[in-house]
C-alpha positions in Angstrom: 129.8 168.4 123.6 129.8 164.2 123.4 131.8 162.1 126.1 132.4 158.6 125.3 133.5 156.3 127.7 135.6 153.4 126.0 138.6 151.2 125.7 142.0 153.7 125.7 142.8 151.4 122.4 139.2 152.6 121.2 139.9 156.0 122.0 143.0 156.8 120.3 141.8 155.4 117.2 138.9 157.3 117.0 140.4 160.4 117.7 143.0 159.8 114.8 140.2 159.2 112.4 138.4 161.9 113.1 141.3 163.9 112.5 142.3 162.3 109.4 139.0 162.4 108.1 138.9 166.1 109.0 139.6 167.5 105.3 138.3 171.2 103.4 135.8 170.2 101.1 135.3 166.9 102.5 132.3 165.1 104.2 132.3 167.2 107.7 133.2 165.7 111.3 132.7 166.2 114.6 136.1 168.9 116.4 137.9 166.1 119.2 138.4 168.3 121.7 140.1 165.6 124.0 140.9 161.6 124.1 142.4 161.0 127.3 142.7 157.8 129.5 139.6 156.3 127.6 137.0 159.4 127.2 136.8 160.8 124.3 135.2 164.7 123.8 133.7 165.8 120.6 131.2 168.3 119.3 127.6 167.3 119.6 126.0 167.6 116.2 122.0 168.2 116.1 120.0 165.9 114.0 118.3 166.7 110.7 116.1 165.0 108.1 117.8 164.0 105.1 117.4 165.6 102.2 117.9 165.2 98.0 120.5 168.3 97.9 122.4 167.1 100.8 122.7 163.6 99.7 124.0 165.2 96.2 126.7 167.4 98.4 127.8 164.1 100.6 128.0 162.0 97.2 130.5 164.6 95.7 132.7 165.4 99.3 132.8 161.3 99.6 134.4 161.1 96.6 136.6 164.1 97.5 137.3 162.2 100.6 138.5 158.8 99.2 140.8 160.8 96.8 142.8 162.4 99.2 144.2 159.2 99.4 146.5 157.4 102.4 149.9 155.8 102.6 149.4 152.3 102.1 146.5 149.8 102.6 145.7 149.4 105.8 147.7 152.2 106.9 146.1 153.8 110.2 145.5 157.5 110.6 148.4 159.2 111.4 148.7 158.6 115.6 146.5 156.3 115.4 147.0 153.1 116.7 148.4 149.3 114.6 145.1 147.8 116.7 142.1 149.9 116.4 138.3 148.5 116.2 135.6 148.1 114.2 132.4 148.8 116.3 134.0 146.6 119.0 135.2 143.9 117.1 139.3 143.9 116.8 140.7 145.9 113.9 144.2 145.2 112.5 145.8 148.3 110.4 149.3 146.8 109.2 150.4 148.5 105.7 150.8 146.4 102.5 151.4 147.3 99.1 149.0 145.3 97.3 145.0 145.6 98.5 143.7 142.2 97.1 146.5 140.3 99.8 146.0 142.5 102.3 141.8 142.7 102.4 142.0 139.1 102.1 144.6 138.2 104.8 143.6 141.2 107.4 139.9 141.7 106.4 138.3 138.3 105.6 140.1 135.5 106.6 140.8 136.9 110.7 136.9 136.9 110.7 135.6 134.5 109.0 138.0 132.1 111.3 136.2 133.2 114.3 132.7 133.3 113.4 133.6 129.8 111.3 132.8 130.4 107.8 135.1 129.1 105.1 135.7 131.9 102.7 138.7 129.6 101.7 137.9 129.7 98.0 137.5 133.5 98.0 140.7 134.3 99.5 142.1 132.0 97.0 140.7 133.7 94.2 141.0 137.3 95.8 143.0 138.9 92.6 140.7 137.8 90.1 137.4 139.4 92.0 138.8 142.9 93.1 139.2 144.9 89.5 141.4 146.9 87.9 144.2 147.9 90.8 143.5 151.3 92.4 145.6 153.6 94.6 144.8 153.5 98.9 141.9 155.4 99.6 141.4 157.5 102.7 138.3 155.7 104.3 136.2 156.4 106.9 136.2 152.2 107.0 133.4 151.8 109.2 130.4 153.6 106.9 126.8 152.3 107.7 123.7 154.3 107.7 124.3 154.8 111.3 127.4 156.5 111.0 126.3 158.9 108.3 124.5 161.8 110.8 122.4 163.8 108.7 122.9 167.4 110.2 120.0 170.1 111.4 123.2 172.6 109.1 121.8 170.7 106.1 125.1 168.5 106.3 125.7 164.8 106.0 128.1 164.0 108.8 130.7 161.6 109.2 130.7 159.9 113.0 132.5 156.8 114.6 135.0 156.1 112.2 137.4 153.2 111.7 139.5 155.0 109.5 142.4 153.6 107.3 143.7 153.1 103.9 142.0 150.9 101.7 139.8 150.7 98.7 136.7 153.4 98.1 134.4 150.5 97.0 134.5 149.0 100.2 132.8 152.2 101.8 130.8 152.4 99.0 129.6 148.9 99.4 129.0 149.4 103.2 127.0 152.4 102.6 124.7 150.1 100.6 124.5 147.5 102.5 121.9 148.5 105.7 120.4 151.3 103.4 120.7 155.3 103.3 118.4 157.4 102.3 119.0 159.0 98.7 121.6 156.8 98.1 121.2 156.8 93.8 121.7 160.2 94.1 124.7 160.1 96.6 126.6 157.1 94.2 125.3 159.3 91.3 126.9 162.6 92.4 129.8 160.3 93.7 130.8 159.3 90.2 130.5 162.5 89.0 133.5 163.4 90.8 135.4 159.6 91.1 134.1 157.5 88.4 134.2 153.6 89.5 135.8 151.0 87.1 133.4 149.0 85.2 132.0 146.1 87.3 132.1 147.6 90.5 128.1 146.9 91.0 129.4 143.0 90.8 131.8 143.6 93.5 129.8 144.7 96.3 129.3 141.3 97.7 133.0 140.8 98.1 133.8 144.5 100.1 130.3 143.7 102.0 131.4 140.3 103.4 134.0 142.4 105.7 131.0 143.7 107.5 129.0 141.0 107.4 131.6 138.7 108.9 132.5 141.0 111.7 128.9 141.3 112.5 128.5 137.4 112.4 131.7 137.3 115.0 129.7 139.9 117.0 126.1 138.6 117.1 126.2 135.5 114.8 122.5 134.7 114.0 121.5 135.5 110.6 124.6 137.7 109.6 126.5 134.2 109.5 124.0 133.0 106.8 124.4 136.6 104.8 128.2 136.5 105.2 128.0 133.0 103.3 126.0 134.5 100.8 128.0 137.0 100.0 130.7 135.3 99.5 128.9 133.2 97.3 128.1 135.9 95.2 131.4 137.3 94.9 132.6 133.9 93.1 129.6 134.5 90.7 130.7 138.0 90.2 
């Protein structure tokens, strides 16, 4: 078993992801056996060495995994909580029925205030930069390499979620952006199952300035200088 020890807020909304996220034929995740009062209680899940087959698997249940689709954009899990986390940055989930709006209103702009970047001119042109429209995704929301536990069963886990509706690039784009081992072969396996409309390599800078802009409200330095340039590359396109 893992106990963490965290915010009750934290707690629930973990636990709700984990249970969303907990689908046959999708990406595995740890059993909650309790969240209670702040401590959470999952399985313990032994560490592996990636490999080429079980990046291939994790490419194809990923995909499985954003098509099971959610309510809304930013809908939370259900049970979970309206204001969850990201790491522990504040996380908003309030459904709306159009994702360019809402990733601008709820996933740039509250950020980019605090850590004092103007992403004005983004937000402004939000519809023209995100692509052809595409049904809520179910996503795991907060997917970097160090969330994706690659299993002693041969498995690619899913850990530490921040789990809501929204759109599959943006935990495609994540999983990009600090590195993961195979990942050509998990995108290629992904699109196997999910294609991606045309473009979506030119969007990556705009679903990667969420990250980066939470991370420069967290520990500013030099995520406040890649934040800037990713939004300057999601105006080139």
């Amino acid at each position: 078993m893992r106990t963490k020890q965290q915010s009750p807020q934290a707690t629930a909304a973990e636990a709700a992801g984990l249970r969303w996220l907990r689908v046959e034929g999708d990406p595995p995740v740890p059993f909650v056996h309790s969240a209670d009062d702040g401590l959470l209680v999952i399985d313990e899940i032994p560490h592996g060495t990636p490999d080429l087959q079980a990046a291939v698997t994790f490419g194809r249940r990923l995909a499985a995994l954003h098509l099971a689709g959610a309510p809304a954009f930013g809908a939370p899990p259900p049970g979970g909580p309206r204001e969850a986390t990201i790491g522990t940055a504040p996380m908003v989930n309030d459904p709306a029925p159009s994702w360019p709006e809402w990733f601008a209103s709820q996933r740039i702009e509250p950020y980019a205030r605090r850590a004092g970047i103007d992403v004005s001119e983004v937000c402004a042109r939000i519809t023209s930069l995100t692509g052809p429209p595409e049904p809520p995704a179910r996503l795991h929301g907060d997917l970097w390499s160090g969330n994706v536990l690659w299993g002693a069963d041969g498995q690619v886990w899913l850990v530490d979620p921040a789990a809501h509706g929204g759109h599959r690039e943006t935990d495609l784009a994540m999983l990009q952006l600090f590195g993961c081992p195979f990942l050509d072969h998990v995108l290629g396996a992904y699109q196997e199952v999910a294609p991606l409309a045309d473009g979506w390599q030119a969007r990556v800078p705009l679903h990667q300035l969420f990250p980066l802009l939470v991370h420069a409200v967290l520990f500013g330095g030099g995520y406040r200088a890649q934040a800037v340039a990713a939004a300057r590359a999601a105006l080139r396109g």
